[in-house]
C-alpha atoms as an extended CHARMM CRD file, in Angstrom:
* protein
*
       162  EXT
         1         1  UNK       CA              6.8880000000      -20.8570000000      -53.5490000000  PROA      1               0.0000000000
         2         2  UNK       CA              8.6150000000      -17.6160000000      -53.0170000000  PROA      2               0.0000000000
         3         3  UNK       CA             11.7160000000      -17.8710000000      -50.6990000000  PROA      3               0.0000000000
         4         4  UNK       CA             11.8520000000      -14.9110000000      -48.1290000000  PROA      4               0.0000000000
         5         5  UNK       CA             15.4450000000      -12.5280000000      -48.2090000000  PROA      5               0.0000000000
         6         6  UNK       CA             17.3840000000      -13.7930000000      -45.6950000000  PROA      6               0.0000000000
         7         7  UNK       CA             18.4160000000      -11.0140000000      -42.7500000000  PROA      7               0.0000000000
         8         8  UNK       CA             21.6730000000       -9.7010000000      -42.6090000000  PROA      8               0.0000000000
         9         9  UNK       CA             24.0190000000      -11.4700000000      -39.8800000000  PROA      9               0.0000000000
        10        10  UNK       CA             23.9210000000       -9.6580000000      -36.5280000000  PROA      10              0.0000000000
        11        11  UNK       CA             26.7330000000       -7.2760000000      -36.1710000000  PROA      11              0.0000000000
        12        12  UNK       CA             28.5830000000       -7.9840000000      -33.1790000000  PROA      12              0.0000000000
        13        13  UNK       CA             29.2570000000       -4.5960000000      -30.9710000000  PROA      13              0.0000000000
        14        14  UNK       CA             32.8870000000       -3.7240000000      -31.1610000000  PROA      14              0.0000000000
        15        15  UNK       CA             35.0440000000       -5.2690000000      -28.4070000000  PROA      15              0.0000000000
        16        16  UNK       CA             35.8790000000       -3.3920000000      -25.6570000000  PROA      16              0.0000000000
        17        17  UNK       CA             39.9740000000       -1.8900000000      -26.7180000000  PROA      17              0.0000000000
        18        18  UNK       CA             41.6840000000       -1.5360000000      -23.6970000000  PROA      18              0.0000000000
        19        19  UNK       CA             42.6580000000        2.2720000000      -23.1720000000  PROA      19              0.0000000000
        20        20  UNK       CA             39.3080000000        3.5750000000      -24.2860000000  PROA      20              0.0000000000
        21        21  UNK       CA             37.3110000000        4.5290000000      -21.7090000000  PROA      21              0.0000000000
        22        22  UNK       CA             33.7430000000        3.7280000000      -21.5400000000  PROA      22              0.0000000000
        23        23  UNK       CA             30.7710000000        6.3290000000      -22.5400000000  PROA      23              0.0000000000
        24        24  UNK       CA             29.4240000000        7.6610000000      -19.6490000000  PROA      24              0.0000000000
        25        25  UNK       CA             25.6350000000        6.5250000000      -18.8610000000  PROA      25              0.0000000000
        26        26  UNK       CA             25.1320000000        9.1400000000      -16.3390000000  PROA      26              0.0000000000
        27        27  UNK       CA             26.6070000000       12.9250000000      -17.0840000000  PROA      27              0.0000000000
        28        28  UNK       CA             28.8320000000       13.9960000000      -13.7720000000  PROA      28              0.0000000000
        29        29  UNK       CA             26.4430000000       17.1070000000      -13.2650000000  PROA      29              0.0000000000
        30        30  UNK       CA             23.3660000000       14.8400000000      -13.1080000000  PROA      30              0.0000000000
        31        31  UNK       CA             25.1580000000       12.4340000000      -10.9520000000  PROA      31              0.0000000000
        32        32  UNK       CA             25.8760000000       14.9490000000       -8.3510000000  PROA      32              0.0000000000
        33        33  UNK       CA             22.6680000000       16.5080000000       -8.6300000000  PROA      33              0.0000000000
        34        34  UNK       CA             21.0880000000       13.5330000000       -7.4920000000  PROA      34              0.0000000000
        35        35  UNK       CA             23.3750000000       12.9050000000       -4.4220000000  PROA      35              0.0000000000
        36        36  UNK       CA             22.9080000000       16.4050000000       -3.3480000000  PROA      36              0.0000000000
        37        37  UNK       CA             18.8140000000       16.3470000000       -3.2910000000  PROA      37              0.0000000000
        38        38  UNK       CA             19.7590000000       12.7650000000       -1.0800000000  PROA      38              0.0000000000
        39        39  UNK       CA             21.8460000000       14.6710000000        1.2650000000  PROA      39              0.0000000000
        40        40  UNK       CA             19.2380000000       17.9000000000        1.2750000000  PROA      40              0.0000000000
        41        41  UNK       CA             16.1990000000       14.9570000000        2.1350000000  PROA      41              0.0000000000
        42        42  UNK       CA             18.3960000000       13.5050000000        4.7580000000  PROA      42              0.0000000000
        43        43  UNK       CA             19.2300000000       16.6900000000        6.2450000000  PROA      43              0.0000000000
        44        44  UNK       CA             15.3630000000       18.0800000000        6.5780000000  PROA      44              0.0000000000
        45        45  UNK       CA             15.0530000000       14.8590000000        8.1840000000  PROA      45              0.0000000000
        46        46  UNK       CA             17.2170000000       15.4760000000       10.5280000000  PROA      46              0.0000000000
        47        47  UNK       CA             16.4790000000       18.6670000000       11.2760000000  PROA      47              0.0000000000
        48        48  UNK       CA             12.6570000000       17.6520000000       11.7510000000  PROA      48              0.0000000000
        49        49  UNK       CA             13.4980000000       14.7710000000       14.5030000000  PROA      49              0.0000000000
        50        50  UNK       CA             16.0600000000       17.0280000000       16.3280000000  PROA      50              0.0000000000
        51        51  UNK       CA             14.1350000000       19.8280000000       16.6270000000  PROA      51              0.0000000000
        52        52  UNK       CA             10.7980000000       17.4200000000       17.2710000000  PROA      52              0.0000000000
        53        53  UNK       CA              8.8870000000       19.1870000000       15.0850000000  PROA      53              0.0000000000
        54        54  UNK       CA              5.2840000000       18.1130000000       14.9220000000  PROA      54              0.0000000000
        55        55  UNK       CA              3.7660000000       15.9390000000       12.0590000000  PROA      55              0.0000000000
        56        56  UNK       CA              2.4390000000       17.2780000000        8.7680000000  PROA      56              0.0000000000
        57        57  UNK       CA             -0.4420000000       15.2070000000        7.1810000000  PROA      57              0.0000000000
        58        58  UNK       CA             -1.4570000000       14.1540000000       10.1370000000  PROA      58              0.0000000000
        59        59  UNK       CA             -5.7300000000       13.1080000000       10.0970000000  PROA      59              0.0000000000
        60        60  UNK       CA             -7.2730000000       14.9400000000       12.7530000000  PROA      60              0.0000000000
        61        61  UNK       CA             -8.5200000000       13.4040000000       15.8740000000  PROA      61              0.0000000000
        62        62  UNK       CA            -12.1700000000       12.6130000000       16.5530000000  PROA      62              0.0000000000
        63        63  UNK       CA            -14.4090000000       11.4160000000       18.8980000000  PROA      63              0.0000000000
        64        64  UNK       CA            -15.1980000000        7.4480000000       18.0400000000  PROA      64              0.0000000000
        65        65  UNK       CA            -19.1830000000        7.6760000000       16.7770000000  PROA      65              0.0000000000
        66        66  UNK       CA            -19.7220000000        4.1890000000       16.0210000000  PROA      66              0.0000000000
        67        67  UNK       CA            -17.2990000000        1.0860000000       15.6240000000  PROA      67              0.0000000000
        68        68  UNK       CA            -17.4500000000       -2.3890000000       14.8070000000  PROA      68              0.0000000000
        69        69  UNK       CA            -15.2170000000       -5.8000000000       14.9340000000  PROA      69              0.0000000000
        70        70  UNK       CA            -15.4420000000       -8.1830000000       11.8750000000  PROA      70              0.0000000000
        71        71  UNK       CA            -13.1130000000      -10.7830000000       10.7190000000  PROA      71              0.0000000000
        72        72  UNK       CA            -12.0670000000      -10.5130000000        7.0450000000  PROA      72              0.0000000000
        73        73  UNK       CA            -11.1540000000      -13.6920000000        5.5180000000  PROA      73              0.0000000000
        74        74  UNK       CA             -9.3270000000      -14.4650000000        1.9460000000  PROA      74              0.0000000000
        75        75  UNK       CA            -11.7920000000      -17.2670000000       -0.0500000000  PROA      75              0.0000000000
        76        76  UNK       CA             -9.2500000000      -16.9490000000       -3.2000000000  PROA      76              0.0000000000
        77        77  UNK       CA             -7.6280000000      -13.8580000000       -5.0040000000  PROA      77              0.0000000000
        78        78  UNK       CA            -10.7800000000      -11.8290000000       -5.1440000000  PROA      78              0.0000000000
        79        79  UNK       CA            -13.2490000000      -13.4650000000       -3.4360000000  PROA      79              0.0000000000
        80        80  UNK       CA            -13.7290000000      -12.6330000000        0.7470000000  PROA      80              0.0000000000
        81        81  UNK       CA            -16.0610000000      -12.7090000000        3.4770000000  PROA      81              0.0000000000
        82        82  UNK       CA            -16.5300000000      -10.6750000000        6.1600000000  PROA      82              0.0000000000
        83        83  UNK       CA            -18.4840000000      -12.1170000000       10.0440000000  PROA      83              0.0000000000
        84        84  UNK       CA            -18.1960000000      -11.0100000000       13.4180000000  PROA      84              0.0000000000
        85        85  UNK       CA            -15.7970000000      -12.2790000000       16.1020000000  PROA      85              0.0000000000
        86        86  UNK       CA            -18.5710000000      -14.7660000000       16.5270000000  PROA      86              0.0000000000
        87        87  UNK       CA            -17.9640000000      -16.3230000000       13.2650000000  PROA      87              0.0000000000
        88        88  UNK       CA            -21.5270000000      -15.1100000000       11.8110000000  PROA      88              0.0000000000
        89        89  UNK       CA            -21.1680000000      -14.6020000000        8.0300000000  PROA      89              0.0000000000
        90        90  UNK       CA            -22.2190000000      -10.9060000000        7.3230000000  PROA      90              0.0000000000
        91        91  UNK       CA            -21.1220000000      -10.5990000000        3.8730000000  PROA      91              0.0000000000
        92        92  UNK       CA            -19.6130000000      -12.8850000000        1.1970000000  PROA      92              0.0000000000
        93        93  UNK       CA            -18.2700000000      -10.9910000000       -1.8020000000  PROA      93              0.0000000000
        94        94  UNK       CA            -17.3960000000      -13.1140000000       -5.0030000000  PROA      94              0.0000000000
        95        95  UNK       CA            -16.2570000000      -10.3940000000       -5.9860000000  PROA      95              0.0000000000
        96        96  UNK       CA            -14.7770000000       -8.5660000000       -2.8390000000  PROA      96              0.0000000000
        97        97  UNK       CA            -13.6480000000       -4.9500000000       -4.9920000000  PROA      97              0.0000000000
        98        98  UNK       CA            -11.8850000000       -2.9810000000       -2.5610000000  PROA      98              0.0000000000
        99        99  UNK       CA            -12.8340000000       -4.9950000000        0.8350000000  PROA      99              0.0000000000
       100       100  UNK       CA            -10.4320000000       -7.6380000000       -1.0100000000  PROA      100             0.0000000000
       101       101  UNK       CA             -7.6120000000       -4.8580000000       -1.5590000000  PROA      101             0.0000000000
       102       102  UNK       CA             -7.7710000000       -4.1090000000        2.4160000000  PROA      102             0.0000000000
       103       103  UNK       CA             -8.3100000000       -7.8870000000        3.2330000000  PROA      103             0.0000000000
       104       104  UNK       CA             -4.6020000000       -7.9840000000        1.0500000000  PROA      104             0.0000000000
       105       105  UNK       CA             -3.1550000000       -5.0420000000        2.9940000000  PROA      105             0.0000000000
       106       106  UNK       CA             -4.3280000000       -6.0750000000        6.3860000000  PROA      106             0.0000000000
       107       107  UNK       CA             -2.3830000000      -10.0700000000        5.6680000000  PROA      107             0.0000000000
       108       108  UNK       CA              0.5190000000       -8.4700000000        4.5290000000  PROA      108             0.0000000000
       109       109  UNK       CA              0.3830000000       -6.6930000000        7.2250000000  PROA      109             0.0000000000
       110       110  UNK       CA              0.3180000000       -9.3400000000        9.9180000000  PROA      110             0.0000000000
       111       111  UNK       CA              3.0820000000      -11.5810000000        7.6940000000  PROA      111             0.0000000000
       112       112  UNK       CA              5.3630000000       -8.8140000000        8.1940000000  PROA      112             0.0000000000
       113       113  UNK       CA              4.5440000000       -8.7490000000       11.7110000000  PROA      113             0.0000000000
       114       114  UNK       CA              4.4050000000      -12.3660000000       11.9010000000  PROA      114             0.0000000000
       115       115  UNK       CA              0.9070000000      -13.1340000000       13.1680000000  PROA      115             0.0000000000
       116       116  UNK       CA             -0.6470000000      -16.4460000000       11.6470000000  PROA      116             0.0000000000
       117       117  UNK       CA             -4.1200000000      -16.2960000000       12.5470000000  PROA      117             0.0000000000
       118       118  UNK       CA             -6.7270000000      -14.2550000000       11.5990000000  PROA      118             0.0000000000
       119       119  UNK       CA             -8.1090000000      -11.6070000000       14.7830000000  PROA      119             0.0000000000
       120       120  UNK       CA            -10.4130000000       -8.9680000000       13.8300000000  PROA      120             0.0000000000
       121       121  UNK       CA            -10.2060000000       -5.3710000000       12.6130000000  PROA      121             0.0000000000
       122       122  UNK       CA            -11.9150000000       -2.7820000000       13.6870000000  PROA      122             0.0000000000
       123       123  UNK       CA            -14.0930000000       -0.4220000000       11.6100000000  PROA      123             0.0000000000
       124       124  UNK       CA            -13.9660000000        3.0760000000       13.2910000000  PROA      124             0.0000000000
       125       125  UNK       CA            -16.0600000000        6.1680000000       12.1800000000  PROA      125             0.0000000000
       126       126  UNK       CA            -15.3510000000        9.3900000000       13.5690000000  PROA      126             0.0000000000
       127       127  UNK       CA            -17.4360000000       12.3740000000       14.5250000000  PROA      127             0.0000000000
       128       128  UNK       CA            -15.3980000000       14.7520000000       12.1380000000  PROA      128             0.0000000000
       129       129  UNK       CA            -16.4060000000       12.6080000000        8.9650000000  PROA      129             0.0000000000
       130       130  UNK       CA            -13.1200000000        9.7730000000        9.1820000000  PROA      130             0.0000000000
       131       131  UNK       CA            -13.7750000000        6.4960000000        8.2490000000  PROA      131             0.0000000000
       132       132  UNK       CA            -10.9060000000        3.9720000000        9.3730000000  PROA      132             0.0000000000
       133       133  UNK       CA             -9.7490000000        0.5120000000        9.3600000000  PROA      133             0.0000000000
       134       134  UNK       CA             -7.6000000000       -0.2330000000       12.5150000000  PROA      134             0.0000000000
       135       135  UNK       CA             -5.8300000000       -4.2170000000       13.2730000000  PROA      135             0.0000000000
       136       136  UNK       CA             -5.5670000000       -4.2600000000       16.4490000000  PROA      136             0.0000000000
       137       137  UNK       CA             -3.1780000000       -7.4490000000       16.2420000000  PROA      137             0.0000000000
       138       138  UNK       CA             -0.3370000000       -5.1840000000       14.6250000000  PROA      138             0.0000000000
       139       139  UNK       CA             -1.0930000000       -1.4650000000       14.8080000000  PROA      139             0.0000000000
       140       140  UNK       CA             -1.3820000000       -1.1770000000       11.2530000000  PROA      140             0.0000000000
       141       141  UNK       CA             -4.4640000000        1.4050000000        9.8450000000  PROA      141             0.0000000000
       142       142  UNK       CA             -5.4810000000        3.0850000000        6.8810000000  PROA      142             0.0000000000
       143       143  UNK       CA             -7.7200000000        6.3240000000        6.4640000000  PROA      143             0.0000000000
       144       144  UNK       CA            -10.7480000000        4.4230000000        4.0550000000  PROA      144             0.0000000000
       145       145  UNK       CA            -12.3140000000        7.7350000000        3.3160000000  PROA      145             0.0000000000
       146       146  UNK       CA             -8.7600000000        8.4760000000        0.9510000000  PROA      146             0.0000000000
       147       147  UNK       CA             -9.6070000000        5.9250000000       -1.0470000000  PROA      147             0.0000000000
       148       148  UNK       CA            -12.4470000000        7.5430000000       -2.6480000000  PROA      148             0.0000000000
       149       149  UNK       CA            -16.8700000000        7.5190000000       -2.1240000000  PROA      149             0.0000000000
       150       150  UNK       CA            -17.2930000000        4.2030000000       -3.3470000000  PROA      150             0.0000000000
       151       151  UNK       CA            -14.8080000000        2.0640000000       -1.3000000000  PROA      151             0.0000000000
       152       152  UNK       CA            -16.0270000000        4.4860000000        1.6500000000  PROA      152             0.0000000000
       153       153  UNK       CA            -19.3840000000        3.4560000000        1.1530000000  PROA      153             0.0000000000
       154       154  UNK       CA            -18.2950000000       -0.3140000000        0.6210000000  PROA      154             0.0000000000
       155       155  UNK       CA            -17.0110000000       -0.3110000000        4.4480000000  PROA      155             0.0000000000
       156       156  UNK       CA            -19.7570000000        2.2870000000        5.7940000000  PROA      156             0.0000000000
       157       157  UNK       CA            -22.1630000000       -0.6310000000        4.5130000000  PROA      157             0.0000000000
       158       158  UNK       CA            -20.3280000000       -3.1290000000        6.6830000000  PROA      158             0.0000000000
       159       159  UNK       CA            -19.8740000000       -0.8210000000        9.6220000000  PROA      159             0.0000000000
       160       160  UNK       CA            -23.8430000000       -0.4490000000        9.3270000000  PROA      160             0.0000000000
       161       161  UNK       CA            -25.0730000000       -3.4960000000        9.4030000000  PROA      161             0.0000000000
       162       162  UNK       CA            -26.7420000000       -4.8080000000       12.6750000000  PROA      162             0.0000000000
C-alpha cells in the first residue's frame, strides 16, 4: 500500500517583537472617510427633524374600499391558518408561502411589543390600488402590494373571501 507524503509542519506566524508596530487593517484615509459620511447622515438627520420637514416615501392615503379581520396562526415553520375573529377556519396552508413570512413578521412583532396572545390583523385595501396588513394590537403594518403580484394576490384572495 502506498503511504501518502506527509504535510509540512504548520509554520507558526512570527511573534509579535515589541517595538514593531502592527500593519494597519484599515488605511487612515478610509477610516476617516467613513466617520465623515456618519457625521454627514447624522447631520441631514438633524436638519430634517429641526426643520420638520415632511416625509419622503411616504404611501399615499386612500379611502378604505374593503377590509377584513382574520387571525393568523403559526401550525409549525411553514405551515399556518388563517379564520375570522370567530375562530372559523378560512384557509389552512401546509404550505403558507408568503402568508407564513407575514404570520413571522406580525409575532415578532408583538414579542417585541410584548403581547402573548394572538388578536387579529386587519387586511385593508385602498381605493388608490394599496393593499395593507395593519395589527391593530401593536401598530405595526406593511404595504403587501411591495412585495410583488403574487403575495398581493395571496392576501387579495383572503381579503375576498366571504
Amino acid at each position: 500500500m502506498a503511504q501518502l507524503p506527509l504535510s509540512p509542519a504548520p509554520q507558526r506566524p512570527e511573534a509579535k517583537t515589541p517595538g514593531k508596530p502592527e500593519a494597519e487593517l484599515i488605511p487612515k484615509p478610509l477610516l476617516r472617510a467613513m466617520i465623515g459620511i456618519a457625521l454627514l447622515a447624522l447631520a441631514l438627520t438633524t436638519y430634517a427633524v429641526l426643520t420638520d420637514r415632511p416625509h419622503e416615501g411616504v404611501p399615499a392615503p386612500g379611502k378604505v374600499v374593503a377590509e377584513k379581520l382574520v387571525v393568523l396562526k403559526d401550525i409549525d415553520s411553514r405551515h399556518v391558518t388563517v379564520s375570522d375573529p370567530a375562530g372559523n377556519l378560512l384557509l389552512d396552508l401546509p404550505e403558507g408561502g408568503f402568508v407564513d413570512v407575514m404570520a413571522a413578521a406580525v409575532r415578532r412583532s408583538r414579542a417585541v411589543a410584548r403581547i402573548t396572545d394572538n388578536p387579529p390583523v386587519r387586511i385593508v385595501r385602498y381605493d388608490n390600488g394599496r393593499l395593507a396588513m395593519e395589527d391593530p394590537a401593536t401598530g405595526w403594518s406593511t404595504e403587501l402590494y411591495a412585495f410583488g403580484a403574487d403575495s398581493k394576490a395571496a392576501f387579495e384572495r383572503i381579503l375576498d373571501m366571504k
